[in-house]
C-alpha positions as CSV (number, residue, x, y, z in Angstrom):
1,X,0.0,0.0,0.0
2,X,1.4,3.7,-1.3
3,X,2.2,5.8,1.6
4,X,-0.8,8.3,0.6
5,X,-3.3,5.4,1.2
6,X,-2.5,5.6,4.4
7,X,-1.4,8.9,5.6
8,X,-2.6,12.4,4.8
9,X,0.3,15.1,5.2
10,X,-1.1,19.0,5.0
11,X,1.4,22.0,5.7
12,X,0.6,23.4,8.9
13,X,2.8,26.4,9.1
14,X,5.5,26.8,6.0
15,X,8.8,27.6,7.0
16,X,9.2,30.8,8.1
17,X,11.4,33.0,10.7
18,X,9.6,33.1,13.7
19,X,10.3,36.5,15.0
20,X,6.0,36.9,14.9
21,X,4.0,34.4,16.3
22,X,2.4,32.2,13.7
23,X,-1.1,30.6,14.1
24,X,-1.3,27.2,12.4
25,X,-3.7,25.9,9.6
26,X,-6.5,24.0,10.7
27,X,-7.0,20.5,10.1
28,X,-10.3,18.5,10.6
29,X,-10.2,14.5,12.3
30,X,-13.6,13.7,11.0
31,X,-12.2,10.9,8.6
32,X,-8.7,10.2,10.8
33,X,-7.9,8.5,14.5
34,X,-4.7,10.2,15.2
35,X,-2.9,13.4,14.1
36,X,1.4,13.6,14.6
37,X,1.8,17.3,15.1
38,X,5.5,17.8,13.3
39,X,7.2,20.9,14.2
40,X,10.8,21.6,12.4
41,X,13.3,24.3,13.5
42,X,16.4,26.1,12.8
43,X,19.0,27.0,15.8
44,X,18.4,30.5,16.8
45,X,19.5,32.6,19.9
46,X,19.9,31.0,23.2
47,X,16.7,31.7,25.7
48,X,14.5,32.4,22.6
49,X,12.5,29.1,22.7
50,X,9.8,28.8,21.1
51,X,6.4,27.8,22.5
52,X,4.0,25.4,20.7
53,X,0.4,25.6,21.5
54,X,-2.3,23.0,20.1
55,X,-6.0,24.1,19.9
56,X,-9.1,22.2,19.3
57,X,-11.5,24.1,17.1
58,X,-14.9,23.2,16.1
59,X,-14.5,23.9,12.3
60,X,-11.7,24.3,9.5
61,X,-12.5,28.1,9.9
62,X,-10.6,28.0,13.7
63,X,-13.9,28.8,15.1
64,X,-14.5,28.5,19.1
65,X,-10.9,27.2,19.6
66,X,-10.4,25.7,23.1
67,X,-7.2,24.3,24.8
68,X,-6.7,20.9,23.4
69,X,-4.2,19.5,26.5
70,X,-1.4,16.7,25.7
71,X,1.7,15.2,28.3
72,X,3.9,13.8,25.9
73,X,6.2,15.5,23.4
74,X,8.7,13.7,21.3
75,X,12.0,15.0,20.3
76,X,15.2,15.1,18.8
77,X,17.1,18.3,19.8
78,X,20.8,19.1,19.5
79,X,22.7,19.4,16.1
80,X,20.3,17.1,14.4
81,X,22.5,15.5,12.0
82,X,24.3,13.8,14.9
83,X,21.2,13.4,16.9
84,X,19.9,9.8,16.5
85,X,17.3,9.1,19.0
86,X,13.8,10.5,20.4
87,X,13.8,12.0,23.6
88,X,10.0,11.5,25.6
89,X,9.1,14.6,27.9
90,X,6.0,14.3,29.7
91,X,4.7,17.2,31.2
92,X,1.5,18.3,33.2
93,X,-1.8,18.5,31.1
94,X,-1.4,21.5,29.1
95,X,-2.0,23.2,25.4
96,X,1.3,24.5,25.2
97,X,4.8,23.3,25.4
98,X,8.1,25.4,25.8
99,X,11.7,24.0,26.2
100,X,13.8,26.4,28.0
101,X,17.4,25.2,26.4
102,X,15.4,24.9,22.7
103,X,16.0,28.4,21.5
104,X,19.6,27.7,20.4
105,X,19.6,24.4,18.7
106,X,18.1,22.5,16.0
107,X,15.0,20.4,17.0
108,X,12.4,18.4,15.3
109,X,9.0,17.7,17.9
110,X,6.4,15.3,17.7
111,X,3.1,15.6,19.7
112,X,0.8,13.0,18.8
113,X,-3.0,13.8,19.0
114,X,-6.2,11.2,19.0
115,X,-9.2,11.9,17.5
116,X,-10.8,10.6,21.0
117,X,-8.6,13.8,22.7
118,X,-11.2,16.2,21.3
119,X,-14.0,17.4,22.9
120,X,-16.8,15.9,20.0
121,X,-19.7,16.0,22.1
122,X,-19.4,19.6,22.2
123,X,-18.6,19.9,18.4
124,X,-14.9,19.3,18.3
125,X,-13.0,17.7,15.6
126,X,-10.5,20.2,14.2
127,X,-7.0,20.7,15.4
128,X,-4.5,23.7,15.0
129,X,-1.3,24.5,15.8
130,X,0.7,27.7,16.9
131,X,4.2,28.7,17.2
132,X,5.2,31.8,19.6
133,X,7.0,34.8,18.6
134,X,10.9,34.3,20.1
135,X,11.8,37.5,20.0
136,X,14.5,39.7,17.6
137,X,16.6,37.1,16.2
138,X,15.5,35.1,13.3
139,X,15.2,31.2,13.8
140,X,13.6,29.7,10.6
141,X,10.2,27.1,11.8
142,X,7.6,25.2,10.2
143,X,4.8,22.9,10.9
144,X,3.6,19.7,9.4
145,X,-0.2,17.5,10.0
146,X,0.4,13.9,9.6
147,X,-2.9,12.2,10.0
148,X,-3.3,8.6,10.4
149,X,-5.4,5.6,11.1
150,X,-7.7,6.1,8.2
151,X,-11.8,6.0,8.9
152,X,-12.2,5.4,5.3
153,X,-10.1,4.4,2.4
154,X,-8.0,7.6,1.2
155,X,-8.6,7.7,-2.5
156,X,-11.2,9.5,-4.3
157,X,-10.3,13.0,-2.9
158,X,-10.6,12.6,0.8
159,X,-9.1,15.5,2.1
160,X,-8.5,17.0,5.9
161,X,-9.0,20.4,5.2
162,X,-12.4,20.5,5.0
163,X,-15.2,20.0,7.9
């Protein structure tokens, strides 16, 4: 089976410096049971580490975003083509997470979401992701949506940007 049978991958946040605080894309769970959030960044200045919020909405549009709390982040930090292995933080229930010693190294984060996370009995079924303004000194970011564990086959134009 293709990858793209499988997975659907939708740009959250291209990259970008992130000297402004950048408010993810939205992507709906309707047709998916998990969502890895993917968040890719350059080195930039020590003690400008950037925060990563996650937000349950109730529609593509961001509408009545909420916290969407998580505990475990997944990461590979340091110089990363000498970095080999995921690092697990767990941290109290919370929408956002912020690495003090991230600001001046490389670092590719993982949070993984489940669909059963969201709060669907109040109309809750699309995720977005935000990346905090760190200040003066240019690091370049981005942010990918890889969801997974399929509801329905993926061909024929299924697509997770719409509600």
């Amino acid at each position: 089976m293709h990858i793209l049978e499988k997975i659907d991958i939708v740009p959250a946040i291209v990259p970008i410096t992130l000297t402004t605080a950048r408010a993810g894309d939205v992507v709906s769970m309707k047709n998916f049971g998990r969502l890895a959030v993917v968040v890719f960044k350059d080195a930039g200045t020590n003690g400008d580490d950037v925060t990563i919020t996650v937000e349950q909405c109730s529609s593509v549009a961001a509408s009545n975003n909420k916290a969407l709390n998580y505990t475990r982040i997944d990461k590979k930090q340091g110089t990363l083509t000498s970095v080999g292995t995921w690092t697990t933080v767990t941290q109290a229930a919370d929408e956002e997470y912020t690495n003090t010693d991230l600001g001046g190294q490389q670092a590719l984060i993982v949070i993984d979401v489940k669909a059963d996370d969201l709060d669907v009995d109040n109309g809750y079924d699309c995720v977005r992701v935000s990346l905090s303004d760190v200040g003066t000194n240019a690091q370049l970011g981005c942010a990918l949506y890889i969801l997974h564990e399929p509801r329905y086959a993926l061909t024929g134009g299924l697509t997770s940007l719409a509600d």
